[in-house]
N, C-alpha and C positions, 0 to 999 in steps of 0.2 A: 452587689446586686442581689436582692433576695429573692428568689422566684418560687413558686409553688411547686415543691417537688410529687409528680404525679402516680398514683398509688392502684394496687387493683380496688380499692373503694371510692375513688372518684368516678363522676358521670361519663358516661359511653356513649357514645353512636353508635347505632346498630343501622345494616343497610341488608336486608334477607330479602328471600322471596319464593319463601316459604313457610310452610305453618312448623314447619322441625326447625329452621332457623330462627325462626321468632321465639319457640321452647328455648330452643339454647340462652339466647339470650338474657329471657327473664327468669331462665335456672341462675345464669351466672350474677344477673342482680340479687337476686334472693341469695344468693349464699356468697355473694364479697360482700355485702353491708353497704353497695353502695343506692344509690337513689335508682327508680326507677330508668331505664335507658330510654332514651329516646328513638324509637325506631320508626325509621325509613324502609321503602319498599324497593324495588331495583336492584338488590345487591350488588354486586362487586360493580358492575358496570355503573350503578345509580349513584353508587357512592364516589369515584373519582368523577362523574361530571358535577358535582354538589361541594365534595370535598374543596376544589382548586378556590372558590371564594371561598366559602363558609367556616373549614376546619382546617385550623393553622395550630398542629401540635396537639395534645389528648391521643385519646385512643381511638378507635373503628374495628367494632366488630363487622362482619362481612361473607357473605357467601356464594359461590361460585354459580351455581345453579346447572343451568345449560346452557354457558354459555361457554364457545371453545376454546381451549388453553391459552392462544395465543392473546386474545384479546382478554381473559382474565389475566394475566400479566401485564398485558398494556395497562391495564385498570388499577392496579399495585402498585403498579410504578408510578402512577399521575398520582395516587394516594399517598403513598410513601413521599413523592416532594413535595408535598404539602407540612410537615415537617409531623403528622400523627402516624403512629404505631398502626400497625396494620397486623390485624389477624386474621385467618380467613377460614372457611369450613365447606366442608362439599362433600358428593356423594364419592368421587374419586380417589380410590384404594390404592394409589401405586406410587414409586418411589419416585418417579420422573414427573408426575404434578408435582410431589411434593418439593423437590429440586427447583424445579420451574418457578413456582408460585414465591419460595423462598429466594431464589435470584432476584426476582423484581422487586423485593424489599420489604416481603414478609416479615412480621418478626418472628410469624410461627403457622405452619397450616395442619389442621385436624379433618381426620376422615370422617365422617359420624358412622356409630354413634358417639357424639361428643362429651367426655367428661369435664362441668364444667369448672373442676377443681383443676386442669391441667390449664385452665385460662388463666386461671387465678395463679398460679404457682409461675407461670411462662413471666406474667406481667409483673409477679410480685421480684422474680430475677434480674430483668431487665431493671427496675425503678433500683435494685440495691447496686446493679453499675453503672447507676446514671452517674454522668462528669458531676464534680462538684458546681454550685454556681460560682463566677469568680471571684478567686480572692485570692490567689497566690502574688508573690513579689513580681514573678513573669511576668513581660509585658506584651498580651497579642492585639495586633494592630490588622484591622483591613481597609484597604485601598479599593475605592470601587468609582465610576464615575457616572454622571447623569447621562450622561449622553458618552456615544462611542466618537473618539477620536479628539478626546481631552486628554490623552496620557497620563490615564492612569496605573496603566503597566508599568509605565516608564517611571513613575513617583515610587510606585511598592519595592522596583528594583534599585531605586537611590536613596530611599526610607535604610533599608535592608541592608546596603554597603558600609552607608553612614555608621548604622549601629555597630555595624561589624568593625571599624576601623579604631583608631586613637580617636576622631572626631568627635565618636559617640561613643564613645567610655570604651569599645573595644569588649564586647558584649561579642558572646558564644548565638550567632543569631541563623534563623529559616526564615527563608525562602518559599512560598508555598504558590504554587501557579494554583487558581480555583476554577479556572474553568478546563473542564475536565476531555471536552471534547476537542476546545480548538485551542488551548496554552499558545504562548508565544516565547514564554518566557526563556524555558532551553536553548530556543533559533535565538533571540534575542541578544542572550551572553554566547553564544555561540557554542554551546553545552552540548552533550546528548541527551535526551530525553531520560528519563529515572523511570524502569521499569519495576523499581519495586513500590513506585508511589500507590500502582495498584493493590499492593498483598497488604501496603499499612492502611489504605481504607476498605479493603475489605474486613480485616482481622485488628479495628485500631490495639484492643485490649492485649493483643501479644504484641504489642510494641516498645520494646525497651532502648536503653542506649546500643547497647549493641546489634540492635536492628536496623537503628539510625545509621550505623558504623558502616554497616553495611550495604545499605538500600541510597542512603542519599548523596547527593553529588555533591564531595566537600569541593568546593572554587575555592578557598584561603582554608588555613586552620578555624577563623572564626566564622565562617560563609561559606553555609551549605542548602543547596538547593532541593526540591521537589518538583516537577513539573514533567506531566505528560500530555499527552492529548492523543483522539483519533484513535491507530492502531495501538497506541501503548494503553489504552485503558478505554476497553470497548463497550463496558457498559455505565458508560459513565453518568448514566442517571441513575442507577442504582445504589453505585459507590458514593453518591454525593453525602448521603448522611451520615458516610465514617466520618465526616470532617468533624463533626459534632466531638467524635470522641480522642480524633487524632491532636487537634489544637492543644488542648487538656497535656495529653502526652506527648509533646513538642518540647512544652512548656518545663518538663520535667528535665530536659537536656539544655534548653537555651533560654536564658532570658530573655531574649525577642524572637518572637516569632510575625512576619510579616504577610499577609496574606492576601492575594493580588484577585480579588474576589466581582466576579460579573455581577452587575446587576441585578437582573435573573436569577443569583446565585442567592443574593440578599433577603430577594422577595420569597425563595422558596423556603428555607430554609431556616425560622425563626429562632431554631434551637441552636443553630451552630452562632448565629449572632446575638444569644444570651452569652456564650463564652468569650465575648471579647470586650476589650476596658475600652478603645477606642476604635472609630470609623471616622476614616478621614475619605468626605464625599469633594469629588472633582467636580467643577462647574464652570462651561464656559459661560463668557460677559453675552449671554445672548438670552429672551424671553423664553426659548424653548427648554435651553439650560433650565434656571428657573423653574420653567413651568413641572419638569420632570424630578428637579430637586426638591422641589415641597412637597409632591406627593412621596417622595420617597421616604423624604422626613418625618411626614404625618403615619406613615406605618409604622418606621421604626421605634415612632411615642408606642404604638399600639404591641408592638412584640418586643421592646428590649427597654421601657421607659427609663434606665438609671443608665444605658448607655450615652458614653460620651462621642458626639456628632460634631467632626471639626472641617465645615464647610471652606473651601481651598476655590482661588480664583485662577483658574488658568486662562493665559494667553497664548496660550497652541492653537487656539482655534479663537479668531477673532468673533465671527458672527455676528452681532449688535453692536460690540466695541462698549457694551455696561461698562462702568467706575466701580471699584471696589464700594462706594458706597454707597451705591445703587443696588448694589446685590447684600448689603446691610437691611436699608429697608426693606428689601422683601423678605430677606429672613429673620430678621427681626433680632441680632445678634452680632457683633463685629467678625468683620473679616478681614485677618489678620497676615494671612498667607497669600501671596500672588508666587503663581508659577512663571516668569518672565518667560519670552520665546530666545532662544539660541540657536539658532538653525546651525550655523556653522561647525560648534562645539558639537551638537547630537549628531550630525550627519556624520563626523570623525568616530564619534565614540561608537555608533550606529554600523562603522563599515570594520570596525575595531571588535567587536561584539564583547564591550565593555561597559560598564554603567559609565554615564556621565560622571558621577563621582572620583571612579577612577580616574578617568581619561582626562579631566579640565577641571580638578580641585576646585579651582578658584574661578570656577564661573559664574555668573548672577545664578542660572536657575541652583546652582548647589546649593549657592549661599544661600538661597531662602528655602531651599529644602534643609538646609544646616538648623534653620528657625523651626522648619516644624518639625523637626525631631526632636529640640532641644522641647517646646510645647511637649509633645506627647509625651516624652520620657520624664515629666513634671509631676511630682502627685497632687497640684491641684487642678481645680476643673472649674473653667470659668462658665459664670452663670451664664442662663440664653433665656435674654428678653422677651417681653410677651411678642407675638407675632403682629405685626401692623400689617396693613393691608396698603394699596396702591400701586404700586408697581409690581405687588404680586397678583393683583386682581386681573390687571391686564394681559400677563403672563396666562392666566388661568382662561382668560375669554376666548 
């Protein structure tokens, strides 16, 4: 995937509101080389209500004004998951803004007077530890689904086993619960929660194997978990963007890394799904499915175009009762994988707090999660047909 590695001479968004914040900024374009910034008025507050559509990754210069701490934080944080750099500046001298403002996902805060070679040097830092784009042998995979209560928990954690076992080559594989507030994953296998999931997104860059060794919840020699939520990891929209850097360094201990990723998680954060080789999207046989699968498709053309999207048909959730080729036509691509329903098998493995893998080898839904792992762990990538319309139109109305 070759993506545009972002530099302090690339175009900036500025969002001031003031005539010293607007200096700053066209100091800092006149002396990085790069093109005029585009500046906005409203600062820190104007910029996360503009940022969530508009600014998906780049930079954001920005400043505080007067407006109270708490809600310039709130405003960092809505900027920062937007997946751009945030920098901010203001009149406020003191250690606890600058603590504060950098919690909510500063890359960096300045008091003024502002020098703006210390922009230039913060950003020139950051761009030298950007993740590579992908390309190592490692293989990271996310699991996410159109709609909630397609089990796609339940695929990331049987994706994950499979790799880990003789089945799938018996690969050294993670575990990664992505949503950060409300995981299921630990309750699930019946785990405890991994309190150091927190310290490797906050810090991914001091993350080694023996960080791993210690912080993550080995379940086999090959099958090791991450997964908190709530009170283990409380600010967990600020943490979101170590994911960017922790996948990368996953990758450096396991060949698979499985990443059981919300929604929400997909849309915010464009740069963490530049780091992945495939996305395998859950859909149920119903229009609503659908109708939520193509918009989700149609961004991911827009933030990850060489990513591989391998749309999966579950019957966990009837809804409409679609045909695997029904959900062809609207995505304009074969669909290869059906997740059959097991009730009896998951509700064992479910009071077992085991993966279905474990617990009922040789049940239909393994079997065809057996297929699409053998699929993913493939290096090639089947083409995807021009998009037809029809049954995805009516989806849409």
């Amino acid at each position: 995937m070759a993506q545009a590695t972002p530099s302090p001479t690339d175009p900036v968004t500025a969002y001031v509101c003031t005539e010293q914040g607007a200096d700053v900024v066209r100091a800092f374009a006149a002396n990085s080389g790069g093109a005029e910034p585009v500046l906005h008025g409203g600062g820190v507050s104007g910029a996360a209500r503009l940022c969530g559509a508009d600014q998906r990754g780049g930079t954001v210069l920005t400043e505080i004004g007067n407006l109270p701490l708490p809600m310039a934080c709130e405003s960092v944080t809505e900027i920062h998951r937007s997946g751009a750099r945030v920098i901010v500046f203001g009149l406020q001298d003191d250690i606890g803004t600058y603590r504060a403002i950098r919690q909510a996902g500063a890359l960096e805060y300045f008091a003024y007077p502002v020098d703006v070679a210390d922009i230039i040097r913060v950003l020139s830092e950051e761009t030298a530890n950007d993740p590579e784009p992908v390309s190592d042998p490692a293989l990271r995979i996310a699991v996410t689904g159109s709609n909630g209560g397609v089990g796609a928990s339940l695929l990331a954690q049987n994706l994950a086993w499979i790799s880990a076992t003789a089945r799938g080559g018996e690969r050294a594989t993670a575990l990664v619960d992505g949503d950060l507030a409300f995981g299921s994953v630990a309750c699930d296998l019946n785990r405890d929660t991994t309190p150091g999931f927190r310290e490797a997104l906050a810090a991914p860059d001091r993350v080694d194997e023996t960080f791993l060794k210690a912080t993550m919840d080995r379940i086999t020699p090959n099958f090791s978990l991450y997964s908190g939520h709530g009170r283990a990891v409380p600010d967990a929209d600020a943490l979101e963007g170590g994911l960017t850097r922790l996948l990368p360094r996953l990758s450096a201990s396991f060949p698979t890394t499985v990443l059981d990723a919300p929604r929400a998680l997909i849309l915010r954060r464009p740069d963490m799904v530049r780091q992945l080789h495939a996305l395998v999207l859950v859909v149920p046989g119903g229009y609503g499915g659908i109708h939520a699968a193509s918009r989700l498709m149609v961004r991911l053309r827009e933030d990850a175009p060489d990513l591989r999207v391998i749309p999966v048909l579950s019957e966990l959730r009837k809804d409409a009762g679609l045909l695997r080729k029904e959900l062809a036509q609207a995505f304009g691509t074969e669909i290869a994988h059906i997740l059959p329903r097991d009730d009896k098998a998951m509700l064992r493995a479910h009071r077992a707090g085991r993966p279905l893998a474990q617990h009922a080898p040789r049940s239909g839904y393994v079997r065809a999660v057996s297929g699409l792992w053998s699929a993913l762990s493939s290096p090639s990538t089947p083409a995807v047909a021009k998009q037809r319309r029809g049954l995805l139109r009516r989806a849409r109305a």
